[in-house]
C-alpha positions in Angstrom: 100.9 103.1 61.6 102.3 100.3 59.3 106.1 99.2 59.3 106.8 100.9 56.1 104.8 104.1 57.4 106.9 103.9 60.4 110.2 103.4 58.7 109.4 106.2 56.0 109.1 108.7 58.5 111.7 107.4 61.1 114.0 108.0 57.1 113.4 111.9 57.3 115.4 112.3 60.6 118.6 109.9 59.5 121.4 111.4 58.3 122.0 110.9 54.7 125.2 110.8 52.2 124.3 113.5 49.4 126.5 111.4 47.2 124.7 108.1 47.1 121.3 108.4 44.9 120.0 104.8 46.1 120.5 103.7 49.6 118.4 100.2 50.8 118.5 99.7 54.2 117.3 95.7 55.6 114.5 95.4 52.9 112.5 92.3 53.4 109.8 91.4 50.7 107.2 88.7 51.8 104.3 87.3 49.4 101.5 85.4 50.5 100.9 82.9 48.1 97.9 79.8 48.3 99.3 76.0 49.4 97.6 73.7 46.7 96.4 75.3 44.6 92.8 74.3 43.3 93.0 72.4 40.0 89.5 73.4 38.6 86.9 76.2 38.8 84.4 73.5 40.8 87.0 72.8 43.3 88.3 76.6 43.5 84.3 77.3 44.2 83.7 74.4 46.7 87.1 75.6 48.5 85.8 79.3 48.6 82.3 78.1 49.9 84.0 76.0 53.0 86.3 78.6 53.4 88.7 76.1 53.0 91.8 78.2 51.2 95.3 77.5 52.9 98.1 80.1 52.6 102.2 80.2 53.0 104.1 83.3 53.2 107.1 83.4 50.6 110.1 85.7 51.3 111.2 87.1 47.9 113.6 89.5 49.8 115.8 89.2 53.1 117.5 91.9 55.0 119.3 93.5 52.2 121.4 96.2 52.2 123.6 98.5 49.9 123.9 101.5 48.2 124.6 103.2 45.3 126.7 106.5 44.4 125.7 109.2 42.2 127.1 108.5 38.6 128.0 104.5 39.3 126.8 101.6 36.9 126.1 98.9 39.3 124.9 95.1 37.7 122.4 92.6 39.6 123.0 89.0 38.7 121.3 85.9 40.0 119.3 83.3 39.1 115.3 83.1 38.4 113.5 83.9 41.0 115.8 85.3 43.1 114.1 88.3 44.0 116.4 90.7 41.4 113.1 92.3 39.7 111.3 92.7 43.4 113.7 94.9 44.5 114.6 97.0 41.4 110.1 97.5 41.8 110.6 98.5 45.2 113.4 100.7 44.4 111.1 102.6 41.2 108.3 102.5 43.9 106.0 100.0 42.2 105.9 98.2 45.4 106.4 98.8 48.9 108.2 95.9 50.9 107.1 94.5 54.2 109.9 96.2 56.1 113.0 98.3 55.6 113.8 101.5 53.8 114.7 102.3 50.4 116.2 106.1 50.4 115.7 107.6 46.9 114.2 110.3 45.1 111.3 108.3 43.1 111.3 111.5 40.5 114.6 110.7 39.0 113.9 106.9 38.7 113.1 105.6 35.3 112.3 101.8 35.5 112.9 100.2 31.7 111.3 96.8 31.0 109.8 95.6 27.9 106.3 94.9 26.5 104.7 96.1 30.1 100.7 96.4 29.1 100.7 95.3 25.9 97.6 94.0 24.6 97.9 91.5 21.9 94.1 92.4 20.5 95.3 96.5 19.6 97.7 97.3 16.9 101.1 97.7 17.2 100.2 101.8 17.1 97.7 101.9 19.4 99.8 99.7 21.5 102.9 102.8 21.3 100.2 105.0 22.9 99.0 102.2 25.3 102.1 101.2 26.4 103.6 104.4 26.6 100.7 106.0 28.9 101.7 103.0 31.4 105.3 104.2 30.9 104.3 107.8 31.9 104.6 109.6 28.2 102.0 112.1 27.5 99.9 111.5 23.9 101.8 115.1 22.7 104.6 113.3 24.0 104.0 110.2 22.0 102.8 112.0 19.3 106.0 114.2 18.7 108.3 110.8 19.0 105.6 108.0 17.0 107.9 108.3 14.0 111.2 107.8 16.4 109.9 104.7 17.9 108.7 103.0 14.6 111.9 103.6 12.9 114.4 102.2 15.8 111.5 99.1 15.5 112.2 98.8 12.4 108.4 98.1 12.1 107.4 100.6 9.1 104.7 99.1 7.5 103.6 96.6 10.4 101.8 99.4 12.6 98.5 98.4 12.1 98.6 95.4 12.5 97.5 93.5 15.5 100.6 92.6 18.0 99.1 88.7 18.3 100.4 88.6 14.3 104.2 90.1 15.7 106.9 87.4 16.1 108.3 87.8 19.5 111.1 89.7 18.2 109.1 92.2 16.7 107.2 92.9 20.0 110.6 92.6 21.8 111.6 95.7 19.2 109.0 97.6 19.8 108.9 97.3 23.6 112.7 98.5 23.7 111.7 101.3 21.1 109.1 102.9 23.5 111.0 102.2 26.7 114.1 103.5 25.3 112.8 107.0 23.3 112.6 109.7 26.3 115.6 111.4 27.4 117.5 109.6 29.9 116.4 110.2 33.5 119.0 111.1 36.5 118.6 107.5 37.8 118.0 104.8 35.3 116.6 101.0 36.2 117.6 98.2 33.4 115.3 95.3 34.1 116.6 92.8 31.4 116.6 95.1 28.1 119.3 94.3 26.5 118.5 90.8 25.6 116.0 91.2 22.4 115.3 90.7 19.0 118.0 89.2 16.8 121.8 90.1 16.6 121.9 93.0 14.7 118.6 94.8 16.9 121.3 93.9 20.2 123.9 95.2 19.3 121.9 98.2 17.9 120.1 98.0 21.4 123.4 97.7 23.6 124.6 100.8 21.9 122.0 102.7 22.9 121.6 101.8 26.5 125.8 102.4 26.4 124.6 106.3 25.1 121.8 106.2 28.1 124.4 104.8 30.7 127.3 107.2 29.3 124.8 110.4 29.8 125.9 110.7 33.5 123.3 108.4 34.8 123.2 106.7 37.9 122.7 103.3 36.7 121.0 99.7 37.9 121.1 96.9 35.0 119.5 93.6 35.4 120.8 91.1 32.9 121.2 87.6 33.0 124.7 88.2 30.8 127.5 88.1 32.7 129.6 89.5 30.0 127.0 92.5 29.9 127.7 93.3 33.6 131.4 93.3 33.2 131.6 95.0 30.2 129.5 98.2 31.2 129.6 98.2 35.4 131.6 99.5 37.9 130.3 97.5 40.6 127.9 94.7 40.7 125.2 92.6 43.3 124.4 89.2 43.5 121.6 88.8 44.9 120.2 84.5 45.8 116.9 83.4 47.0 116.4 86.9 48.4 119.2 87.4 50.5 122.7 89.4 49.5 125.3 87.1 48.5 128.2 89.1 47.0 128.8 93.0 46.3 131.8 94.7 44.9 134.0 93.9 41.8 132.1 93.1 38.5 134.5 90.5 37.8 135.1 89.0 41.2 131.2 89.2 41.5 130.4 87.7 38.5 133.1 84.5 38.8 131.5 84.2 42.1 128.3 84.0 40.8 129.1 81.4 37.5 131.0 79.6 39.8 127.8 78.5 41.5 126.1 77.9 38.7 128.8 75.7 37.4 128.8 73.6 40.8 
């Protein structure tokens, strides 16, 4: 029986608030990653031959621990790397860490992030239908909110042609269009959405994550705006080279947090 085996069903028997939705108890995340890596396919095959590959372990996560309460709208800030998209993957249950439990119901969880599976070879309308199978939408689905998506893209007219000819704000548009359409979900996952396209498309963007958030939501936003987090969260996380730095306050959190950077 693995650790997360072992900690899944040890979950079932602990007592558990009915008014928290996401509860993370001592998650650690650990990747194992090669040391030097080979510069060219010769050496990568003369390495492989002499059995000659190295590894390191890296710890994206360490120990963390919080929870969140039905209906709050709680930020994560930190900087690259820091392990903030790890954990909002473990939470959605696209991955499943090395040890410690993550209490949540995984049907409620809706995990937004933009331009997931899109290949740059396909049209931007076969890549709605790609991108939105990956997402979970059915093709009636799809089908019944095509005209929905292209129109909040503001992409009429650009559908068939082949996403490698979008500007990066185009495919920006059309990634938030897709991830966006569906009716918000009891526990919604913001993984750095609310950054795209120009100023108009943000704004336009921002107000309708602020309808999603405002539906009654539990929340989880991602953003590397500060001013993002205080202006929409009741309580925020920094999280810094895996481990849990600061929790509470969205503005004592996020001075905390620029404060660092700053220094």
């Amino acid at each position: 029986m693995g650790i997360w085996e072992g900690h899944r069903r040890a979950s079932r028997r602990m007592p558990r608030d009915p008014a928290v939705d996401i509860e993370v108890r001592n998650v650690t995340m650990e990747f194992r990653r090669a040391k030097d890596e080979a510069t060219s396919l010769k050496e990568l095959a003369v390495r492989t031959l002499r059995r000659q590959h190295s590894y390191e372990t890296f710890r994206a996560l360490d120990r963390v621990s919080f929870s969140i309460r039905k209906g709050e709208v709680v930020g994560i800030v930190g900087t690259n790397g820091s392990g903030k998209s790890t954990l909002l993957k473990i939470i959605s249950g696209a991955l499943v860490p090395t040890c410690g439990q993550v209490l949540v119901d995984k049907s409620k969880v809706q995990l937004l992030t933009l331009g997931t599976g899109f290949d740059l070879e396909l049209t931007g309308r076969e890549n709605v239908y790609l991108n939105g199978a990956i997402i979970g939408y059915t093709k009636r689905y799809i089908d019944e909110k095509y005209d929905q998506i292209v129109a909040f893209a503001e992409l009429e007219g650009f559908m068939e042609e082949k996403v490698r000819n979008y500007s990066s704000g185009m495919v920006s548009r059309l990634g938030f269009a897709i991830a966006t359409v569906r009716d918000t979900p009891e526990i919604l996952i913001l993984d750095e959405v609310l950054s795209v396209g120009d100023l108009f498309f943000r704004k336009k963007s921002e107000a309708r994550i602020r309808e999603m958030i405002h539906g009654g939501s539990t929340v989880l936003i991602v953003s590397h705006s500060t001013s993002v987090i205080r202006g929409n969260c009741s309580k925020a996380i920094w999280i810094e080279k895996g481990k849990l730095r600061a929790m509470g306050d969205p503005k004592s959190v996020c001075d905390a947090y620029e404060g660092m950077k700053g220094g």
